[in-house]
C-alpha positions as CSV (number, residue, x, y, z in Angstrom):
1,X,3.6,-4.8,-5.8
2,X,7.1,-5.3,-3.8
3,X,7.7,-2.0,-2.2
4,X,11.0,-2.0,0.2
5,X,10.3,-0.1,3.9
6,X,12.3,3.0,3.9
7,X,15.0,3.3,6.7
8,X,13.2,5.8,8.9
9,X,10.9,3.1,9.5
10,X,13.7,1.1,11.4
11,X,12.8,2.8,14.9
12,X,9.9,3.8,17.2
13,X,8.3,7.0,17.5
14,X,10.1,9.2,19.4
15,X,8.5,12.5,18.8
16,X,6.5,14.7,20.4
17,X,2.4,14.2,20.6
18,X,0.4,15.2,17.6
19,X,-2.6,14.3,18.8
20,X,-4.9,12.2,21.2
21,X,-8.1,10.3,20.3
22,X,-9.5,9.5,23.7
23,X,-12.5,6.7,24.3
24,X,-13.7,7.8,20.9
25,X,-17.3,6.2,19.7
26,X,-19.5,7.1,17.0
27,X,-23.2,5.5,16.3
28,X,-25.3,5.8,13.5
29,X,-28.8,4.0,13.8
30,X,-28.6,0.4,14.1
31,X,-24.7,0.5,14.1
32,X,-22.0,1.4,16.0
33,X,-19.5,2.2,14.2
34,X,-16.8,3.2,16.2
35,X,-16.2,1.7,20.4
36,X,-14.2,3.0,23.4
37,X,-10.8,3.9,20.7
38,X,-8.4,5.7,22.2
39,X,-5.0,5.9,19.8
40,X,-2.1,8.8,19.9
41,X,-0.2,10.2,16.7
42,X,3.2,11.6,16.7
43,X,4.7,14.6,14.9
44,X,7.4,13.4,12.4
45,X,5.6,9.7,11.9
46,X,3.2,7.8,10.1
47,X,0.3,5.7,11.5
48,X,-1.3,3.5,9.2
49,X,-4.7,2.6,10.3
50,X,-5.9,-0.9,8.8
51,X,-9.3,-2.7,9.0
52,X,-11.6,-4.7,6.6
53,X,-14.9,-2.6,4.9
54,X,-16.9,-1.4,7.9
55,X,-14.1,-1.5,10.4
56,X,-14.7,2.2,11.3
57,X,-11.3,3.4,9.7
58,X,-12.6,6.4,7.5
59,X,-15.2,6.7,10.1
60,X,-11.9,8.1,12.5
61,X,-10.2,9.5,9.7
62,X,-13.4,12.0,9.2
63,X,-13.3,12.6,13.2
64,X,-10.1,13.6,12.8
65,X,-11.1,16.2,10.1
66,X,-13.8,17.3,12.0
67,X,-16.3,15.9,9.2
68,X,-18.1,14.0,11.8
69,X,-18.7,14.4,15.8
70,X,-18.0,11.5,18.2
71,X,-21.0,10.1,20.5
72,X,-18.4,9.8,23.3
73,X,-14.6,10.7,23.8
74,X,-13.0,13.7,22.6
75,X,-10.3,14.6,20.3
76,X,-6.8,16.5,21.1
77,X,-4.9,18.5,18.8
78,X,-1.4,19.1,19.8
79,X,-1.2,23.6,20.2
80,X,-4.7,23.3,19.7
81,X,-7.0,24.5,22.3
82,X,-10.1,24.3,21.0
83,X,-12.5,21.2,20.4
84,X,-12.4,19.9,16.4
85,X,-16.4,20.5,15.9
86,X,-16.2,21.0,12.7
87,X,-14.1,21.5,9.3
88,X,-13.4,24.7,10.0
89,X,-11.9,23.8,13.3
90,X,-10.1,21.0,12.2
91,X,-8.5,23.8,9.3
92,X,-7.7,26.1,12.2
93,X,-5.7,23.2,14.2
94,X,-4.0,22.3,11.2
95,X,-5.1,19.2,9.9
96,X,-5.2,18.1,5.7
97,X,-7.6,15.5,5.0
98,X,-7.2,13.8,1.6
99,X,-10.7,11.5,0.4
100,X,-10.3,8.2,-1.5
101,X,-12.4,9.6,-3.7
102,X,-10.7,13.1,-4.9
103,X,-12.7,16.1,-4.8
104,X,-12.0,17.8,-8.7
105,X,-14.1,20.3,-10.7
106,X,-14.3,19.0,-14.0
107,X,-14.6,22.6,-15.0
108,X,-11.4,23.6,-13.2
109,X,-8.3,23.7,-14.5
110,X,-5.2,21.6,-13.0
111,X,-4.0,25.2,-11.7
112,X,-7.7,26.4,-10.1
113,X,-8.1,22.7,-8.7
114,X,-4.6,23.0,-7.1
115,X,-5.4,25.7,-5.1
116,X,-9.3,25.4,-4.9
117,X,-8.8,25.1,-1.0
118,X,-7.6,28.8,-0.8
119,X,-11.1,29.9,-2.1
120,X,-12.7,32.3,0.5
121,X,-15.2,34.5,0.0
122,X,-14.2,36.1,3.1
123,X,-10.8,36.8,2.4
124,X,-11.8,37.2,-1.7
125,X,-9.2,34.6,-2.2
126,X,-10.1,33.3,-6.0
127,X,-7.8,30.1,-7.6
128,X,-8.1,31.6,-11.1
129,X,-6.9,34.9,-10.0
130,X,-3.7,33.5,-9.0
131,X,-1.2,35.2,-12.2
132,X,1.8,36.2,-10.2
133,X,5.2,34.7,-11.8
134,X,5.3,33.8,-7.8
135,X,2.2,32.1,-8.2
136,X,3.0,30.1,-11.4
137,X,6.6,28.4,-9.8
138,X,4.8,27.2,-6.9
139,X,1.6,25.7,-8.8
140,X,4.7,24.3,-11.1
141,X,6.6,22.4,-8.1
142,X,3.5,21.5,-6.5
143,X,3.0,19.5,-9.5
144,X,6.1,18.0,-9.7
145,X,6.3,16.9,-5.8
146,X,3.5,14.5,-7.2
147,X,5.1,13.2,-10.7
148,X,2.4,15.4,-12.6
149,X,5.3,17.6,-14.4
150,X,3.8,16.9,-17.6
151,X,0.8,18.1,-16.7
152,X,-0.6,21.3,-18.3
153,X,-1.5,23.7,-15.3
154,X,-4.0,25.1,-18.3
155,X,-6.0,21.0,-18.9
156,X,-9.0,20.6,-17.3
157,X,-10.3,18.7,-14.6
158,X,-12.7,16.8,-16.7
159,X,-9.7,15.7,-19.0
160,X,-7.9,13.6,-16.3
161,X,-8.1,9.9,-15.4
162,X,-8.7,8.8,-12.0
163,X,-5.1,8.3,-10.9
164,X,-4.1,11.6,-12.3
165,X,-7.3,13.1,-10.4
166,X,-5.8,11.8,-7.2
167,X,-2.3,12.8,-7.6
168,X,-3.4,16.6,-8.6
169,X,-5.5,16.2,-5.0
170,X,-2.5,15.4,-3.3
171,X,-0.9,18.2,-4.8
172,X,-2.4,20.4,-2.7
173,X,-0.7,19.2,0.5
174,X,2.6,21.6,-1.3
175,X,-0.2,24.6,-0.8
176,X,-1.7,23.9,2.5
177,X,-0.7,24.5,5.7
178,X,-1.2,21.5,8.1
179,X,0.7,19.6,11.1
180,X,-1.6,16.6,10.4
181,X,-1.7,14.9,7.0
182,X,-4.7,12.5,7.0
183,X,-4.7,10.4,3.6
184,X,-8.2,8.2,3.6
185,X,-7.3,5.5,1.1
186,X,-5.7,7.8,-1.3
187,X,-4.0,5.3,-3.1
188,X,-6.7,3.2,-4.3
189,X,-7.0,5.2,-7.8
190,X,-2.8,5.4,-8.1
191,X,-0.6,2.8,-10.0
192,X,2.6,1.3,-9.5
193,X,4.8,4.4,-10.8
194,X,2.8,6.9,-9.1
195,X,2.8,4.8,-6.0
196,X,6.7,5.8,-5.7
197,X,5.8,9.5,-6.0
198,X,2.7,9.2,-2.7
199,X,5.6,7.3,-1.0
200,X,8.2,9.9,-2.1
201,X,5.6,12.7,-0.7
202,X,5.0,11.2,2.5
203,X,8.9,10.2,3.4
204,X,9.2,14.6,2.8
205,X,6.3,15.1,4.8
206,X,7.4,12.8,7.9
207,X,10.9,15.0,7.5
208,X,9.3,18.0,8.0
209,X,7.3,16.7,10.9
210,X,4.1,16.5,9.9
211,X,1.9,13.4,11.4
212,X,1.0,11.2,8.7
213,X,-2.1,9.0,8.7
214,X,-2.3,7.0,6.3
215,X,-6.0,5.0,6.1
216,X,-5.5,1.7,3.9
217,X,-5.6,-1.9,3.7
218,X,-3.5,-2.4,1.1
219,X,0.1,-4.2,3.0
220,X,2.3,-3.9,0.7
221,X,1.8,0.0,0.5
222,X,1.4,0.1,4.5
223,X,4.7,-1.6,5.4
224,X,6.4,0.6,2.7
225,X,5.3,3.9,4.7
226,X,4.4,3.2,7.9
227,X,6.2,3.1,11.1
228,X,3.1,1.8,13.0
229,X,0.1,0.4,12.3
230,X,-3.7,0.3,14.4
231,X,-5.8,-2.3,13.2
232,X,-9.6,-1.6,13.9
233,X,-12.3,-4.2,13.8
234,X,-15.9,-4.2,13.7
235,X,-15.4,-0.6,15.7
236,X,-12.8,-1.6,18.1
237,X,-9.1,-1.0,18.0
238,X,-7.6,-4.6,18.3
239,X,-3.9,-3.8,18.4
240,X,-1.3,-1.0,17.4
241,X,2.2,-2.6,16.5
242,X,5.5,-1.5,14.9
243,X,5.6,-2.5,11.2
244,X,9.1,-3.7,11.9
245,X,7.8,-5.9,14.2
246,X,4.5,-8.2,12.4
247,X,3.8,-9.1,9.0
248,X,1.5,-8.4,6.4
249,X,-0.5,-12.0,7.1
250,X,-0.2,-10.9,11.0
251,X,-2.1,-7.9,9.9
252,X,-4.7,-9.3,8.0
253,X,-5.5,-11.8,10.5
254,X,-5.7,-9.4,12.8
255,X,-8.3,-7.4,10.8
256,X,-10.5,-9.8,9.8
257,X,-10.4,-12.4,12.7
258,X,-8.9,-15.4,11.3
259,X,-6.3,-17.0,9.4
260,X,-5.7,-15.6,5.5
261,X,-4.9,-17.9,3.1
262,X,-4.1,-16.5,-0.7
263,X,-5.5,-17.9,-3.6
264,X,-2.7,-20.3,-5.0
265,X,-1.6,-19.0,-8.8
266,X,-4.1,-20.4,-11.5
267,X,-2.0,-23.0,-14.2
268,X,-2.2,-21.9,-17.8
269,X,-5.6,-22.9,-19.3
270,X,-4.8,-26.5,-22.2
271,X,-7.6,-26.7,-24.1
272,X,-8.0,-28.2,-27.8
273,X,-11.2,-25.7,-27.9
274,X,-12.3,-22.9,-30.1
275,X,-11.2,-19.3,-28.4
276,X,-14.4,-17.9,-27.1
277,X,-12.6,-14.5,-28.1
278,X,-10.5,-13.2,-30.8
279,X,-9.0,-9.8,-31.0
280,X,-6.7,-9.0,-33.8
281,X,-4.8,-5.8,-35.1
282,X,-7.2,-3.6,-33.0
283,X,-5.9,0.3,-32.5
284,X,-7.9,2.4,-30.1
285,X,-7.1,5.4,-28.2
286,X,-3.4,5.1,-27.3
287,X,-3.2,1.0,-27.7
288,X,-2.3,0.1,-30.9
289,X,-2.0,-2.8,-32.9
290,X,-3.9,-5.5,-30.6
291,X,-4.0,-8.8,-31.3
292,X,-4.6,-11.8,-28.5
293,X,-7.4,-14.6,-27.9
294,X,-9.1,-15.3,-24.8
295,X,-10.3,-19.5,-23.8
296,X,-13.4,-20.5,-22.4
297,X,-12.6,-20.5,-18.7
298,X,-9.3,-18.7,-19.1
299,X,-8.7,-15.0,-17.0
300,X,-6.4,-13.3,-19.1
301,X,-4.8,-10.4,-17.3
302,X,-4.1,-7.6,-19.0
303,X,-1.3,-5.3,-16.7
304,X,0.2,-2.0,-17.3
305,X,1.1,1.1,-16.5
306,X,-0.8,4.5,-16.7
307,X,-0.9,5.1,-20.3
308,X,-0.2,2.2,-21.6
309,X,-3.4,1.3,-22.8
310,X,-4.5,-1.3,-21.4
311,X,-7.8,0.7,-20.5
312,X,-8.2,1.6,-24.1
313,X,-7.9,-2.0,-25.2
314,X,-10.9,-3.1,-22.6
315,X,-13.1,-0.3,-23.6
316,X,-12.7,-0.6,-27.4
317,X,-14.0,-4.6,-27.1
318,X,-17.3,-3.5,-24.7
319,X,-18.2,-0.6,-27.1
320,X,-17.3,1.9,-24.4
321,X,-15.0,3.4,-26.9
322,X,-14.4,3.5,-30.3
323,X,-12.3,1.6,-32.6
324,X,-9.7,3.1,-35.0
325,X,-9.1,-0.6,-36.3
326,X,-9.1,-4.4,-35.8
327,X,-11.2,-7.2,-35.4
328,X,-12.8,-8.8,-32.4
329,X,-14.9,-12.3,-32.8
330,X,-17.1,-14.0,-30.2
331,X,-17.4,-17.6,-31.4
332,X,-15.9,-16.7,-34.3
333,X,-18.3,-14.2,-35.3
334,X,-17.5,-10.7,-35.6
335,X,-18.6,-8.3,-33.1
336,X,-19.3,-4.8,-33.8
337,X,-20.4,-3.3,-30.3
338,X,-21.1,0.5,-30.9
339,X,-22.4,1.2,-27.1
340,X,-22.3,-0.8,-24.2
341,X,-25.6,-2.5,-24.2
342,X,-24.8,-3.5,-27.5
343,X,-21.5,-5.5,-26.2
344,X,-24.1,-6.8,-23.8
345,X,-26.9,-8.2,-26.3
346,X,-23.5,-9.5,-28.2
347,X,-22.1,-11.0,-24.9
348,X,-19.4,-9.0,-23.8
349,X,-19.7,-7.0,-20.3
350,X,-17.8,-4.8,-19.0
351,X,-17.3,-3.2,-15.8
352,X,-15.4,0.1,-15.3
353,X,-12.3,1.4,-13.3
354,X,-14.3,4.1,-11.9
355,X,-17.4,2.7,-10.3
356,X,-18.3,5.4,-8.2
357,X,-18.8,7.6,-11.6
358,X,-19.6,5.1,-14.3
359,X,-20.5,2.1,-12.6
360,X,-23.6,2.5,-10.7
361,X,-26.4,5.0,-10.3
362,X,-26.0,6.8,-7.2
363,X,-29.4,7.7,-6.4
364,X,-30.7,4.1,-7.4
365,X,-30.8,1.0,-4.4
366,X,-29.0,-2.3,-4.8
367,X,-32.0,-3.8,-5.8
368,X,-32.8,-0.8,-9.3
369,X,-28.7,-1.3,-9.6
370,X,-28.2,-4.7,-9.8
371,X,-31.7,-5.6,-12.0
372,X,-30.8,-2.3,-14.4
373,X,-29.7,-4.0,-17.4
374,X,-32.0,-6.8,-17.0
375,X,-35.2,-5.2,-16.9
376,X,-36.8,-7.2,-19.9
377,X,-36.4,-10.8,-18.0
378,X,-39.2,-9.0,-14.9
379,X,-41.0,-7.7,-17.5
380,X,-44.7,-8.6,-19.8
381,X,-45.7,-6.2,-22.5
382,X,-43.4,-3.4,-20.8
383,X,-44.4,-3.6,-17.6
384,X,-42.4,-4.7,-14.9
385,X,-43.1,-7.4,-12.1
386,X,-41.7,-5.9,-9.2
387,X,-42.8,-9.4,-7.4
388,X,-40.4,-11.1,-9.5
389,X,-37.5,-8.5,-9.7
390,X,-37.3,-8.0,-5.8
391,X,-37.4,-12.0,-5.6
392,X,-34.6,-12.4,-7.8
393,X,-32.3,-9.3,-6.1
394,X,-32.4,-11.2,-2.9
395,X,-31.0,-14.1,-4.7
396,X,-28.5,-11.7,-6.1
397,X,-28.1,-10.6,-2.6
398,X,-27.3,-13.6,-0.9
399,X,-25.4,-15.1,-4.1
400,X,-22.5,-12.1,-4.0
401,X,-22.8,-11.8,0.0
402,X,-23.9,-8.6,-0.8
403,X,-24.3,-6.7,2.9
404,X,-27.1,-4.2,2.2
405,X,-30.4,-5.2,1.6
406,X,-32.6,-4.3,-1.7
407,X,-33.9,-1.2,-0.4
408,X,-30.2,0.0,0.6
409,X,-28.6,2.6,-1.5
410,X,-26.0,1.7,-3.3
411,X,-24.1,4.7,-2.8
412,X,-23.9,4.3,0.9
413,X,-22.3,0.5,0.9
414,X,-18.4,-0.1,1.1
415,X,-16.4,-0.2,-2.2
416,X,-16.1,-4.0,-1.7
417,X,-20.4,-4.1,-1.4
418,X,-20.0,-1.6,-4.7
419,X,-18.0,-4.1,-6.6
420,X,-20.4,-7.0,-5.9
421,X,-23.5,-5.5,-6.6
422,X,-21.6,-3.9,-10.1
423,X,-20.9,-7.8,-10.7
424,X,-24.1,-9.2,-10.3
425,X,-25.8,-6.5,-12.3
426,X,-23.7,-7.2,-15.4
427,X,-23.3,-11.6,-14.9
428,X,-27.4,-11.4,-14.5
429,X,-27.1,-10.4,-18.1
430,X,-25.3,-13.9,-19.5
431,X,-22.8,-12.8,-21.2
432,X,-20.1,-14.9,-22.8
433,X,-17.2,-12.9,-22.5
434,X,-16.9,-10.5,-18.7
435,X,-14.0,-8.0,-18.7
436,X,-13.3,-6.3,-15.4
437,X,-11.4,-3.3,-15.4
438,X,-9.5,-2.9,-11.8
439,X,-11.9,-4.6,-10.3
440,X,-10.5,-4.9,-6.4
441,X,-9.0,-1.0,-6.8
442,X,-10.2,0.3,-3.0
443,X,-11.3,-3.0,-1.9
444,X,-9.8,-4.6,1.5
445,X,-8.6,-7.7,1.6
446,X,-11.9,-9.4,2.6
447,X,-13.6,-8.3,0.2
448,X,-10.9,-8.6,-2.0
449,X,-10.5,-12.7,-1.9
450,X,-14.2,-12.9,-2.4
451,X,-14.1,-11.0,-6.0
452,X,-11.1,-13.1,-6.5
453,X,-13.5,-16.2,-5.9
454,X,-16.7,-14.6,-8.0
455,X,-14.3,-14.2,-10.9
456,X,-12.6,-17.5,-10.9
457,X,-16.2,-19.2,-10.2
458,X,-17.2,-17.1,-13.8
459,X,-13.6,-18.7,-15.0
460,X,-15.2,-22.2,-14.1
461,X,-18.5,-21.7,-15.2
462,X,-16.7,-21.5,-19.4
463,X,-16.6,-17.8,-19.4
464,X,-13.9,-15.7,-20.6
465,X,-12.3,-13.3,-18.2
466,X,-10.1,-10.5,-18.9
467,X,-8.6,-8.3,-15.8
468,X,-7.3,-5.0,-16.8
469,X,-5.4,-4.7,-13.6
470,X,-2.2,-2.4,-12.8
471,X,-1.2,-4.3,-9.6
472,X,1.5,-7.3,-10.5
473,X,1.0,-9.2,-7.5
474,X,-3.1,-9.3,-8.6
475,X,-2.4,-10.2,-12.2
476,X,0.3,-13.2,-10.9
477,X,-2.1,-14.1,-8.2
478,X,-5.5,-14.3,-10.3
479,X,-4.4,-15.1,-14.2
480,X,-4.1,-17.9,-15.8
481,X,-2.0,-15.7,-18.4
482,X,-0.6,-12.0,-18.2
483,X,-0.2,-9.8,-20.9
484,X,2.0,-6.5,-20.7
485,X,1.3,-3.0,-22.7
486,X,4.0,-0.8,-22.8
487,X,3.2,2.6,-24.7
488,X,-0.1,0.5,-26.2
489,X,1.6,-2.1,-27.5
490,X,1.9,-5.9,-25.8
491,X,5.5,-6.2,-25.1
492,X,5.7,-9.4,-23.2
493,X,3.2,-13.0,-22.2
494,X,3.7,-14.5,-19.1
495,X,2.7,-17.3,-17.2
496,X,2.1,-16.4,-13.3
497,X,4.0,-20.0,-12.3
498,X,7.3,-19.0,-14.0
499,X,7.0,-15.7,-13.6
500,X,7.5,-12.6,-10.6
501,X,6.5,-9.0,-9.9
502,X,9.6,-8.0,-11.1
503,X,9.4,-9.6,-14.9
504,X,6.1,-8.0,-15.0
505,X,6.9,-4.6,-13.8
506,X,10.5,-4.3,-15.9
507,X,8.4,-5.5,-19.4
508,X,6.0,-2.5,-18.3
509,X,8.8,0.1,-18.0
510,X,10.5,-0.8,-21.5
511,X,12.9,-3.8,-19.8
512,X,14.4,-1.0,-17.7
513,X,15.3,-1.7,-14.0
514,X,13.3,0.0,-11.6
């Protein structure tokens, strides 16, 4: 994604303290996961705070909210005189924490879920009750501030996608007092277009001198918004620098210790071959009229923008949703995949956008995740050989550098650990044809390259890839060919040598200039 820095970014901070993190650790059994950090926010600015999976980033974004306590070190709020022990007190001192993961009742409406912060029993404050005309305007702007306009105050919670869910959580930033705006990977479930309106949110909120932390690893989104970024490793703060000052690959190698090298583009795929797909005239959901193949060891991308169904078209072929028309062929044979296993046993696998909800069980370990839809390969007459399972997990484990053992929930791991271990469970089952659906969305850049090297090693191996991705710098740095939806239908192909962010993201708007 090419994002230019604003102009308020072209100076250092220069106002007053918003807070102090002083000597800050934090220790959990076995791991320490913050050491000795000490790092000062300023009213009117935004700190980005950068680190690979583990790095201790959300671990200081919850200290900051009072959501957990430091072993050592304290915390300072600026007109604050108490110590943050707590939500509450972080509330008190004024500070907004936003979760990667945004917390929505799917039984909510957009309007109740707006202002679902103001409920207190205490002060018999209820969301729904909220019917003044006063009321209505300000649940109106709130959800314009964030692009949600046409968004029905009156649709539920359960209705909305992942990217809209985010958006109506930062919403409430319109409704909330706070002097300290702490965004923990917030825009992980956001595309391109709504991107502008996160970016457009925070340049308002540094105006009005609110302290901005913004918890992320993706660059191009960092050096948009921030005026400086701390880079945390393994616990420790390494440096703090101005963003005018480094560079995205300065940044990186800061975070993970080394050198970063990008994956170079893939070249188009030449191959006299059958297609090990074929999908023709197929209409689901709000795609429409369909039609593409896919070669064995090709990864097709598949980019757009919210609503432009390129998650329709992935779900329809994995028999996660239904089809209105159209034909898809493995081999040449028709496939008629009414559920997911069935697109399994036919050998097409699919793995969601939203692993947290669909793509795991949460109370299951890595070891019941990844062997879940491969149960009958451990098992004689029904019954399961657990010898054999757990010796075939660790393989798993070691296989997709997988850091959690067996016994580890999977639930507790880093989105990057999530990804692998949703990977392994669904390539364990053969199948012929993988499609990922934003598969590096909340993933650092680590962890990133080393999905990027799990699906291209598929890509070798004579599988057929398809990436659903909304990111045009992924789909140019990971496909061998790009197709763009635009209002469900394929508007443009592209190959990634001959081709730029720009061509992608213009054929996605309707050839308009952004």
């Amino acid at each position: 994604m090419a994002i230019e820095p604003s102009a308020a970014q072209q100076h250092a901070a220069t106002q007053p303290v918003a807070f102090e993190v002083r000597g800050v650790s934090k220790s959990y059994p076995g791991v320490k996961a913050l050491d000795a950090v000490s790092l000062t926010g300023y009213a009117g600015e935004v700190l980005a705070i950068c680190g690979a999976n583990g790095a201790g980033k959300s671990t200081l974004a919850r200290m900051l909210a009072g959501q957990e306590l430091p072993s050592d070190g304290d915390i300072r709020i600026s007109g604050y005189e108490g110590r943050i022990d707590g939500p509450a007190a972080a509330d008190d001192a004024g500070i907004l924490l936003m979760h990667q993961e945004p917390v929505i009742i799917d039984s909510f409406t957009v309007s109740e879920n707006l202002w679902l912060k103001n409920l207190s029993s205490a002060n018999k404050v209820r969301p729904w009750g909220f019917v003044s005309r006063k009321k209505t305007e300000t649940t109106l702007a709130a959800l314009r501030s964030v692009g949600l306009e046409g968004v029905s105050p009156e649709r539920l919670g359960k209705d909305l996608g992942p990217g809209l869910r985010q958006m109506l959580a930062l919403s409430r930033t319109q409704v909330n007092r706070h002097q300290i705006l702490l965004l923990d990977e917030t825009t992980a479930s956001t595309t391109e277009e709504h991107f502008k309106d996160v970016q457009s949110l925070v340049e308002r909120e540094r105006a009005a001198g609110v302290s901005v932390v913004f918890v992320s690893h993706r660059m191009p989104e960092v050096f948009a918004m921030a005026d400086r970024i701390a880079v945390l490793r393994n616990g420790k703060l390494i440096d703090v620098v101005r963003t005018v000052d480094t560079t995205p690959d300065e940044v990186m190698t800061l975070m993970i210790g080394e050198a970063v090298s990008a994956l170079e583009s893939p070249p188009s795929i030449e191959t006299t071959l059958d297609p090990i797909l074929e999908v023709t005239g197929l209409s689901s959901g709000s795609a429409t009229n369909i039609s593409f193949t896919v070669q064995p060891g090709e990864v097709l991308g598949i980019y757009g923008l919210v609503g432009s169904g390129r998650s329709s078209v992935a779900r329809s072929i994995s028999g996660n949703q239904s089809r209105d028309a159209g034909v898809v062929k493995l081999h040449g044979k028709p496939v008629h995949a009414k559920s997911p296993r069935d697109a399994v046993r036919q050998g097409i696998a699919y793995l969601t956008e939203d692993r947290r909800r669909e793509g795991f069980v949460k109370d299951f370990t890595n070891g019941e995740n990844m062997t879940l839809a491969t149960l009958q390969h451990f098992s004689t007459w029904g019954v399961i050989s657990r010898r054999r399972e757990r010796k075939r997990v660790n393989e798993l484990i070691r296989e997709y550098q997988v850091k959690g053992e067996a016994g580890v929930y999977t639930r507790t791991l880093s989105g990057g650990n999530q990804q692998k271990v949703i990977i392994a469970k669904w390539i364990e089952a053969r199948p012929e044809v993988v499609i990922l659906d934003e598969p590096t969305k909340g993933i650092d850049v680590g962890a990133r390259l080393n999905i990027y090297q799990i699906i291209r090693a598929l890509a070798r191996d004579g599988k057929g890839i398809i990436v659903v991705t909304s990111e045009a710098e992924e789909a140019l740095m990971l496909c061998n060919r790009i197709l763009v939806l635009e209002e469900g239908r394929i508007v443009g192909e592209y190959q990634p040598a001959t081709s730029t962010t720009d061509d992608l993201i213009r054929a996605s708007l309707g050839g308009e200039i952004a």
